[in-house]
Every structure is written in C-alpha cells, then in structure tokens.
N, C-alpha and C positions, 0 to 999 in steps of 0.2 A: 741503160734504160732511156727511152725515153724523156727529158727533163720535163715536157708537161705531165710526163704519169707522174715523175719523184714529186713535182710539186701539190696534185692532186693527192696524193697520198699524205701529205705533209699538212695538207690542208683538212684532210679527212678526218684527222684525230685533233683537231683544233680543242684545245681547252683539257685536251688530258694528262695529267700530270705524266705517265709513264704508260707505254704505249708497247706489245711484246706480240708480235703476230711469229707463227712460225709454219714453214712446210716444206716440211723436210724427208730427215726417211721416221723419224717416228722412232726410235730407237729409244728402250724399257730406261737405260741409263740417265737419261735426260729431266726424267722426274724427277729427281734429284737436285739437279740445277735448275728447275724452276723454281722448287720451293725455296732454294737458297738464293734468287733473283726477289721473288716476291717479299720474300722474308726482310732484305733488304730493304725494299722501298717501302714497307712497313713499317718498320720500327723508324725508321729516319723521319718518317711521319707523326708516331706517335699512336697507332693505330691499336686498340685496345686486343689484349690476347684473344677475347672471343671472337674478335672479328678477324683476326688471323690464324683462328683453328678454322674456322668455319671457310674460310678463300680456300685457307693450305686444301683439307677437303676435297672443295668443288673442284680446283683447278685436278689436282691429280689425277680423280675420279675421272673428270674430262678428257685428259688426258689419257688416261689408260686406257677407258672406252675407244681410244681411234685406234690404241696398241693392240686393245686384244680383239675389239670383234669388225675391224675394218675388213674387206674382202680379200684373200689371196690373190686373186686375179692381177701379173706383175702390170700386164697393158691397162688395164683399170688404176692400178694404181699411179701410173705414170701419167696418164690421162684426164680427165672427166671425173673419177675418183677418188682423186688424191687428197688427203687429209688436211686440215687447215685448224689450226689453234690461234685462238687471238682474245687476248687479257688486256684489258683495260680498265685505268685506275685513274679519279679524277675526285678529290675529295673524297667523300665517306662512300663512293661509290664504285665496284669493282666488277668488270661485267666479262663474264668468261663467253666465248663461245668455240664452240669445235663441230665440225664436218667430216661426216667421212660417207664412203660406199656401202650401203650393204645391201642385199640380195635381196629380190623384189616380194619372196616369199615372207619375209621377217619382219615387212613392213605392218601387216596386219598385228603381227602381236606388238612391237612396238608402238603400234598407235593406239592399243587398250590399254597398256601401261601407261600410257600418258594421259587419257583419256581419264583414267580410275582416279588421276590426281589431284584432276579437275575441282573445284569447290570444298576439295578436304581441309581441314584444320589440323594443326600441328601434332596435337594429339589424336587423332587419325590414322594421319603419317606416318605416326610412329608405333601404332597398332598393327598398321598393316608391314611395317618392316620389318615387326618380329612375327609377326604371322610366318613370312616370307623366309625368315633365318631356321623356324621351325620346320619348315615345308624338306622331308629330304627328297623329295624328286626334281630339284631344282635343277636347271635347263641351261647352257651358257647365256641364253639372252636373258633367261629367266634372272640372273643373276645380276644381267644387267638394271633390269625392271626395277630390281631395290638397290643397283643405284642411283638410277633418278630418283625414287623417293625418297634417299638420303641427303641428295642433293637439292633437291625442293624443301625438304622439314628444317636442313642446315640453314640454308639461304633467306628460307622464308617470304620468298617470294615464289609465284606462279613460274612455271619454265616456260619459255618460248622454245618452238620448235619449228620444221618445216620439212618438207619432203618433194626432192627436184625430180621429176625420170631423169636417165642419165638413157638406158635402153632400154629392151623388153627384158633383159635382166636384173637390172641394178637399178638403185634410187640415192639421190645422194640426200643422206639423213644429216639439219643442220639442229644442234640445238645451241639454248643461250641458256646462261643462271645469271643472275642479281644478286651479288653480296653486297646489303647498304640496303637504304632506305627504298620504296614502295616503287616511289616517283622518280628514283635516280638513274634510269635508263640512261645510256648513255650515245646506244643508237636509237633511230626511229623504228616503228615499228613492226617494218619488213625485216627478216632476216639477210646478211649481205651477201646475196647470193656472185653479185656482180665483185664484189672485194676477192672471192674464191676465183671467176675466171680474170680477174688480175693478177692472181696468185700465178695460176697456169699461164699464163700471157706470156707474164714478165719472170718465168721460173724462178719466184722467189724463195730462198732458202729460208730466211729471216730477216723480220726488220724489228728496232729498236726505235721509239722515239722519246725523247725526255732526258732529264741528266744521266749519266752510266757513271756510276761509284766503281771502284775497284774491285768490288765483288762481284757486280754484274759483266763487266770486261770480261771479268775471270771465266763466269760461268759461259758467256757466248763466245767467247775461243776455245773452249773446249766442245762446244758443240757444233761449230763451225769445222776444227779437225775432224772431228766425230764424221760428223756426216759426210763431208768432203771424200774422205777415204772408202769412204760406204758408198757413194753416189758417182766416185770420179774413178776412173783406171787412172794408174800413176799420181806421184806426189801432187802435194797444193802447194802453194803458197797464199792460202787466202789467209790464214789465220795470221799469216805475219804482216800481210796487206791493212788486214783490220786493226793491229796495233798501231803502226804505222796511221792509220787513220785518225785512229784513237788522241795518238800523239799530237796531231793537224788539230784537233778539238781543242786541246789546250792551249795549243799557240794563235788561234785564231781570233777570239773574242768573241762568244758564240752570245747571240742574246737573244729576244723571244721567248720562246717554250722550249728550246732548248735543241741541239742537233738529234736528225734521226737519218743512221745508218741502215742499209739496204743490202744482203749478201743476195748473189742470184747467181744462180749454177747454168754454167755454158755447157756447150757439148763438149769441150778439151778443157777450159779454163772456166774462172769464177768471176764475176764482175762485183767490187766493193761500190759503193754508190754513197759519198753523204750529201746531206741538206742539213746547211746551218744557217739560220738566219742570222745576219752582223748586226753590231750599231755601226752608228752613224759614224764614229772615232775612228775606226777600223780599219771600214770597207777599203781606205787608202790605201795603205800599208799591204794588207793582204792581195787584191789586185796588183800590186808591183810586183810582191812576192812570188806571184802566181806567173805576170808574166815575165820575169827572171829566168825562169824555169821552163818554160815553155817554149823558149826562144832558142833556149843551149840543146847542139847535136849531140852524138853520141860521147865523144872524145870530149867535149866542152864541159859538159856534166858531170863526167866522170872527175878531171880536174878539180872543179869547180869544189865538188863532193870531198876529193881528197883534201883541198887546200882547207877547206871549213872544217874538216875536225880536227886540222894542224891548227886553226885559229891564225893562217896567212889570208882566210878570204874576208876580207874588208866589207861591214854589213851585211855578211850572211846569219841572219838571225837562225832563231829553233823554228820557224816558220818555214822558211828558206830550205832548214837541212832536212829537215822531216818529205816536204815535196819531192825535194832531188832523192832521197833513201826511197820513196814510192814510187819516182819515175824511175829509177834505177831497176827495180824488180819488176814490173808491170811489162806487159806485152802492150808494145804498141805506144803512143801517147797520151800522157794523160788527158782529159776532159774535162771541161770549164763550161761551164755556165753561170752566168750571174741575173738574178731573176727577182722579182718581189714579191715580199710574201705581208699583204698586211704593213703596208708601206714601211716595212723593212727589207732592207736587201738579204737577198737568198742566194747561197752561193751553193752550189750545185757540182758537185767534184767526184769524176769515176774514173777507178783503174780497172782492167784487166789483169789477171796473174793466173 
C-alpha cells in the first residue's frame, strides 16, 4: 500500500479504542469470531452486559444482512458491490456500519422500512416487530425490515443510512447503528462512502487497529486462513506473515493508540501492512534492527537467521529474529517506512507472501 493511504487510515480512526473494518468474502463462519473479538474488548473494558447483548446483536444482525441478502452477481461482488463491515469502539460508544449491493428494485421497500422508523419510540418498535413476527407472509427483505427495527429498538438510537447508484441495476445500500449514548457518533455525519472505495483501491481484506489480545490474534488468523483459501487459488502464507507481524509488535515498543495491521489480497499473493507509532526510547534501536536486516542478501540472512537461534549471532535481539523469519518468507524485500504521526514516529512495515 501506499504509506500515505496506511497513514491516512491510521489517522482516520484517531481516538478509537479498537478499530475492526473487514472486506472480505463474507463467509456465515466468521460471526462467530466477531462476537468473540468484540466480546473481548468488552469485558477488558468493563462494559456492562446490556451493552454487550445489545452490540453482540447489531454487529451480527449487520453482519448477516451483507451474508444473506447481498447480490449474487460474482463481478458485482468483486467490484463496486462489495461488502464492507466496520466496528468501532471508543468509550461507551460502539458504532457499526455495513455496506452492501442490492438490486435497484428493493430499494423502494427498503427505504419504507426505514422510513416507518423514523420518529418511533421504543415501544413502537416493538409493536411493530411483533406485528411483523406475526405477519406469516413475510418476504426475505421483509425479514430483513424487522431487522432493522430490532436493531434500532436495541441501540436506541435513530439508524443512519444511505443509498450510492452503483448502475441501472444495483445501488450500494450503506447503513450505520450507535450502541452508546445519543451524541456518541463517532463518524461525521455522511456515511463513508469514500472509506468503501479505499476498500476497493487498496483490496483490503482487513484491518485491526488498537491493542490485539490473544483472543483477537486468534480470531483474525483464522479469518485470514479462511478467506485467503476462499479468495486465492493455491496455499497462503498470510496467516503466518501476520504472526510473524504479531511477534514485531511485541518487540517493538509500540506507543500512541496502539498498532494497526492491514491484510490486502494481491492477485497471486497477500500484502501484511503494520503502522505502529514508537516512543521516542525506541525509534533507535528498532531503525538499526530494521536496517540490519535490510542490508543482508539472500545467503547472509539465511546465516544470520541460523546463527540467532543457535544464540552464536552476537546482538540479534527478538526484534532482529522476528524481521529476518518475515524476510525469509515474504516475496520480494521487505518495506520501511518511517513517518509521523502526531509527533510520534510511525513506522510503517510491508511483506508480501
């Protein structure tokens, strides 16, 4: 990627505790490992049960909406269409949104449904979802209709929506939910229509920003395998790339708001991307490291690599060994950049694999 897009995007989420956008293939399995991502950074929080019935909820709900009623259409989907999920959590406030294609036909009833939700009260809401649970001629979008009004009565907030032409068939349908207070928006008030062709630009699979616990790791290497196989003919090695990344987070000295990792799918291979802003103790030590490693050809590396897990290579830190294990696997050399973010240094680091 581009290092002014990583930084722009690093910059975009300024102030959010934990930061999960994904667009990928949208695979039913993966609800699972959201809830168990979010789940995480909730309780680590502190974040009361009701407010994490009510997220678990939206986010799934959101999520499934792109799984079941996005378009068939595969060149839509790889296109102009393609689905985009993006959670974010910044105090008491949680703000999901999701995008997908659907057919220009279906836009009319979808915009009554939203429409009908307009000015209701919570008890309303919930008159009219069981209205709606009664009704047996319900309709697959119909079905969807009283999910957003579950997800509105949940949230208790108004939903933001939006609707792009894509062509004379399709429209790309974005919405937002607010879990948390009133005022706790956490974008402005367009929907980011422009963050979706970044999405496409920069073929992003997923991006993380904020600390990643062990359970989160967990969950987005499995979803990185996941998709990878789904998405790529022939093996990855992205999921091993992103350990390996993983690893360079702890030996680094990461400070600010914390690193945020970028997977994005090539046409043969995957690109890992991190941004971590350093302190100021660091940045030294890590730039040597870096270029240690940068400097050694193929045969020197290889050495190098061997002599360090023998404990004969003299100041090859976890820093050091981590680098050379990602140049080792990675196509091509690795990528540096050092850059500021918030007059902290940002260091800027991509493999290919």
């Amino acid at each position: 990627m581009d290092p002014a897009h990583v930084l722009a995007l690093y910059e975009r989420f300024a102030g959010d505790r934990s930061t999960f956008l994904y667009g990928g293939a949208f695979l039913d399995e993966h609800t699972a490992r959201l809830i168990n991502m979010q789940e995480e950074h909730l309780e680590s929080e502190g974040a009361s049960r009701v407010t994490r019935g009510k997220l678990t909820f939206v986010l799934v709900e959101a999520y499934q909406n792109i799984v079941r009623h996005r378009v068939k259409d595969a060149a839509m989907l790889k296109g102009a269409g393609h689905g985009l999920f993006l959670l974010r959590s910044a105090g008491t406030s949680h703000e999901v949104t999701a995008m997908n294609a659907v057919a220009g036909a279906e836009v009319e009833a979808l915009q009554k449904a939203l429409d009908r939700l307009s000015g209701l009260d919570l008890g309303e809401m919930k008159r009219l979802f069981l209205r709606g649970l009664q009704n047996e001629a319900r309709t697959e979008r119909g079905g969807a209709g009283l999910g957003l009004v579950e997800m509105a009565r949940r949230s208790g907030n108004p939903l933001r929506h939006a609707f792009t032409r894509i062509d004379e068939r399709y429209q790309l349908f974005a919405l937002q939910v607010l879990v948390g207070p009133d005022d706790g928006w956490l974008s402005d008030g367009s929907l980011p229509m422009d963050l979706h062709r970044a999405v496409l630009d920069d073929r992003i699979l997923l991006l993380h920003r904020g600390e990643l616990p062990a359970v989160v790791q967990e969950n987005l290497i499995r979803m990185i395998e996941r998709d990878m196989s789904e998405l790529q003919a022939g093996p990855s090695r992205a999921d091993q790339a992103f350990l390996l990344m993983m690893g360079a987070v702890a030996d680094l000295g990461v400070g600010g708001e914390g690193p945020m990792v970028i997977v994005a799918q090539g046409t043969d291979h995957a690109t890992i991307t991190l941004a971590a802003p350093l302190t100021v103790a660091t940045v030294g030590r890590v730039e040597k490291a870096i270029e240690r490693v940068l400097t050694m050809d193929g045969p020197s590396l290889q050495r190098r690599y061997r002599d360090a897990l023998l404990g004969r290579a003299d100041g090859a830190g976890g820093l050091e060994l981590g680098l050379m294990d990602l140049a080792r696997r990675s196509i091509g050399p690795l990528r540096t950049r050092m850059m500021s973010w918030r007059e902290l240094p940002l260091l800027v680091l991509e493999a290919d694999v």
